[in-house]
Structure formats: C-alpha cells, structure tokens
C-alpha positions in Angstrom: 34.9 237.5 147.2 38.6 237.9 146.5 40.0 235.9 143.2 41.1 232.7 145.1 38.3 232.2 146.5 35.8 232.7 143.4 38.4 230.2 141.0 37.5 227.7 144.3 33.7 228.3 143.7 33.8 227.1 139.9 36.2 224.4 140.8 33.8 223.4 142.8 31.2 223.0 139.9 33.6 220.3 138.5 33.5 219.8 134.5 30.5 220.1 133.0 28.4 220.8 129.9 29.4 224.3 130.8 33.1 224.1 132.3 35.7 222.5 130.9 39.3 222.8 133.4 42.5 223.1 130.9 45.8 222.2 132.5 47.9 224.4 129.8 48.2 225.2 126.5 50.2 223.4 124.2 47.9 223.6 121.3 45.7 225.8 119.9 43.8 224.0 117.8 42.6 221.5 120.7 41.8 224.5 122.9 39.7 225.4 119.9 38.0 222.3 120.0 36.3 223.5 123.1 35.8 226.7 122.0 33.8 225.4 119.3 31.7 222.7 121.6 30.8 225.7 123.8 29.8 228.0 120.9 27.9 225.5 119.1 25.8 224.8 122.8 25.1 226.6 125.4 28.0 228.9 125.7 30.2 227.8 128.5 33.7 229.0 130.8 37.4 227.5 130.1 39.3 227.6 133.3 42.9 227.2 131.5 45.6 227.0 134.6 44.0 224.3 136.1 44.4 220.9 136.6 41.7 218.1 136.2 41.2 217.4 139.8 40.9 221.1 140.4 44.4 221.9 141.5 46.0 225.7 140.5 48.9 225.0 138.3 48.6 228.8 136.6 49.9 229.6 133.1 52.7 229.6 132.5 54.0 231.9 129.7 52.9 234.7 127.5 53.0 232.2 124.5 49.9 230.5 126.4 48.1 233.2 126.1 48.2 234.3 122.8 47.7 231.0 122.0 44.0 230.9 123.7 43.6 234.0 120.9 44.6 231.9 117.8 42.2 229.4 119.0 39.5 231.7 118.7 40.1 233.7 116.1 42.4 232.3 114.0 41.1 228.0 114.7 37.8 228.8 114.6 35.6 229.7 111.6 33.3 231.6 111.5 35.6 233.5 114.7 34.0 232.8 117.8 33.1 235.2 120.1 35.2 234.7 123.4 36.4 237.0 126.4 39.4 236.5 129.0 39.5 237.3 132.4 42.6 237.0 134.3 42.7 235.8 138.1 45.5 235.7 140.5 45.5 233.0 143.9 48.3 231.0 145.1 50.9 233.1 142.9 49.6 231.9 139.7 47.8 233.4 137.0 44.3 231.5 136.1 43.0 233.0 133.0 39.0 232.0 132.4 37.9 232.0 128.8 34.1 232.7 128.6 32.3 231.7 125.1 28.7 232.5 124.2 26.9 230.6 122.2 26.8 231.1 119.2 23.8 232.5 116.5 26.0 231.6 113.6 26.5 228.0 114.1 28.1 225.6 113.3 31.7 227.0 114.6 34.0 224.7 113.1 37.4 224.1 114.7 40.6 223.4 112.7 41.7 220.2 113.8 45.4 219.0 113.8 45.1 217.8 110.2 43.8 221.5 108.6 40.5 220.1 108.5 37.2 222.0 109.8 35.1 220.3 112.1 32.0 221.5 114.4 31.7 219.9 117.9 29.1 219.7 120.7 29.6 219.9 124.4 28.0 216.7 126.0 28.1 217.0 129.5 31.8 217.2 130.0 32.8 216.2 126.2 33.2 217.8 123.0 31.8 215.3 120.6 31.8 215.6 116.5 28.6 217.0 115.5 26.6 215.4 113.1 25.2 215.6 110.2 22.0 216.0 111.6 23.0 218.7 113.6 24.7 220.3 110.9 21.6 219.8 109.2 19.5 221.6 111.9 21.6 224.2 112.6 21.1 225.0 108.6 17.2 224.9 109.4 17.4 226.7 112.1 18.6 229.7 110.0 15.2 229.7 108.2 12.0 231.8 108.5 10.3 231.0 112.2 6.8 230.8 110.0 8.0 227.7 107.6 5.9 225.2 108.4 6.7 221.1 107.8 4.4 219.5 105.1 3.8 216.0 105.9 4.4 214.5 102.7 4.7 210.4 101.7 8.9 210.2 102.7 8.0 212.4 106.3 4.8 209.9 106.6 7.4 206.8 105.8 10.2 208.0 107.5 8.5 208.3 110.9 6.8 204.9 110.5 10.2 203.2 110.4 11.0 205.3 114.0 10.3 202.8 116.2 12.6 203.2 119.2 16.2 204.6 119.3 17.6 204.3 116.0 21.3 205.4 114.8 21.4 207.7 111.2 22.7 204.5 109.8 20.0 202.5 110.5 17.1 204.7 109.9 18.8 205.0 106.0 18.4 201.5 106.1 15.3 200.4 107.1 13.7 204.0 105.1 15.7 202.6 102.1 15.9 206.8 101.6 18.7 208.4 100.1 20.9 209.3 103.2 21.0 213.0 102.7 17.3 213.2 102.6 16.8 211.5 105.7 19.7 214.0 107.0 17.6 216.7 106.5 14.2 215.0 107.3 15.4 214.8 110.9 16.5 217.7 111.3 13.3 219.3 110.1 11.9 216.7 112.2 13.8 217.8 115.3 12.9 221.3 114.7 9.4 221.4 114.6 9.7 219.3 118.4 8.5 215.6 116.3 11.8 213.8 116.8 14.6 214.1 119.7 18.0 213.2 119.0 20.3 211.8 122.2 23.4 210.4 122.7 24.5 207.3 123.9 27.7 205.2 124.4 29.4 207.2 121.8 26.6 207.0 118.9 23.5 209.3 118.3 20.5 208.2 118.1 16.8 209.4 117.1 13.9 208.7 118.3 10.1 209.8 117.8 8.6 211.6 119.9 4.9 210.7 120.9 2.3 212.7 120.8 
C-alpha cells in the first residue's frame, strides 16, 4: 500500500473518537486541545493536511510543523507522548500525529488564555473534562486493592441517583458539600457502581443496577 493510498484508507474512517482531520495549523494551542482529548482517552491519530470532508490540502510550511511540537510538548502538561509520520500523495505532504493514551492523566492543554485545561475525546469532540473525571483520574492513581466502604453519605448519595442526573443536581438533591459528591462519584465510577455519559452537551450520572 503506497502513501496515497493508506491516507485514503483512514480518510475513509471519517472523524472519530480516534481520528480527528486538521486542515492546518495556525495555532498550537488548539492543536493541543486534541492532543490532550486523545491522551486523556483512548489514544488516537491527527491527520493535519487534511480537510474536513477528506480532501488533501498538505501542509504548508516548516512553521506547521514545528508548531504540531509546541503543541505537545511545550502546550501540554505533563508533555504528552506523540509521534509524527510524514506521507506524500497528490504532491502534498500529510503529516499524521499519533498520541497514546496516556497513564499520567489528566494532560491539560494551555488554552488561548494561559489557562490549563484537560479535555476528552467524545466521538468526534474534545469536550472539558470534569470534575468528576478529574476526580477519577486522581483515584485511578491509587492502590488496585483499596476497597469502597459504604458509609451513611455513599448509602445517601446513591439513594438520591434515580435516573440521569447532572453534578449540579445530584449536590442538590444530596444537600452534600459539592466536592464530596465530586469525589463520591468518582470512587463510585471506579469500583463499576455508577456510569457517567454525556448528553446534549452536559454529563450526567447515573447508577448502575445490580
């Protein structure tokens, strides 16, 4: 399979919770916006040269690429791991930025403002992570063997779980403080007792039944 036709084969694919197409780069602290969704995830490919509906426009300059550098390792804290692989078809150069994910999560991005923020990729969207997520991403760095103790605010907590429920709300009707219900759900959602989804552009938490 020459270059052309393996860029085709992941054009193919389309955007995705794994592929994200990048027409150029202008900014590096967007491109590390993606960079941090994918690290933070499942680890996914940037096709930067390429348009949205699929269409080869190549990169243009050597300022590009460094550019996809700074948003790794100078946009993204910790750095995140990345790799670039460059592909000529059609006399244009496709470059195709592969991230990992992560095991030191979150991987904040450095947003246009100077501020650090961690995003998720959502089938074809890099969303804000949580706090919940930020939360479990914490718990996730503990010992396998810590257990959950079911305690009167756990017991409380999950009674007040009835149906898909925004952060917001669940503070509301637990009348918990909010950073304890923060990290109630996450421990929640790590030992498999609560699933967290997203939904017209809010996350929500539900219970799982057992």
């Amino acid at each position: 399979m020459d270059d052309k036709q393996y860029l085709l084969s992941l054009i193919r694919e389309g955007e995705h919770q794994q592929q994200d197409f990048k027409y150029r780069v202008a900014d590096a602290s967007k491109l590390a916006k993606s960079v941090s969704a994918f690290a933070n995830t499942d680890g996914g490919r940037l096709l930067i040269g390429v348009r949205d509906d699929g269409h080869l426009s190549g990169v243009r300059s050597e300022e590009e690429i460094y550019m996809m550098h700074q948003a790794a390792y100078r946009y993204c804290k910790p750095e995140a791991s990345i790799t670039f692989d460059t592909y000529h078809a059609e006399g244009r150069t496709i470059v195709v930025a592969t991230v990992p994910p992560s095991d030191k999560r979150p991987v904040c991005a450095q947003d246009e403002d100077g501020r650090m923020c961690a995003y998720i990729r959502i089938a074809d969207e890099n969303i804000v992570a949580s706090p919940v997520h930020l939360a479990l991403w914490r718990e996730s760095q503990k010992p396998q063997g810590t257990m959950i103790t079911y305690d009167d605010d756990i017991r409380h907590l999950l009674d007040v779980m009835q149906g898909n429920l925004t952060l917001n709300q669940i503070v509301r009707l637990s009348h918990l403080p909010r950073r304890k219900v923060i990290i109630m759900l996450a421990r929640l959602i790590r030992f498999g007792l609560v699933r967290w989804d997203y939904f017209n552009q809010q996350f929500t938490f539900k219970q799982i039944e057992t």
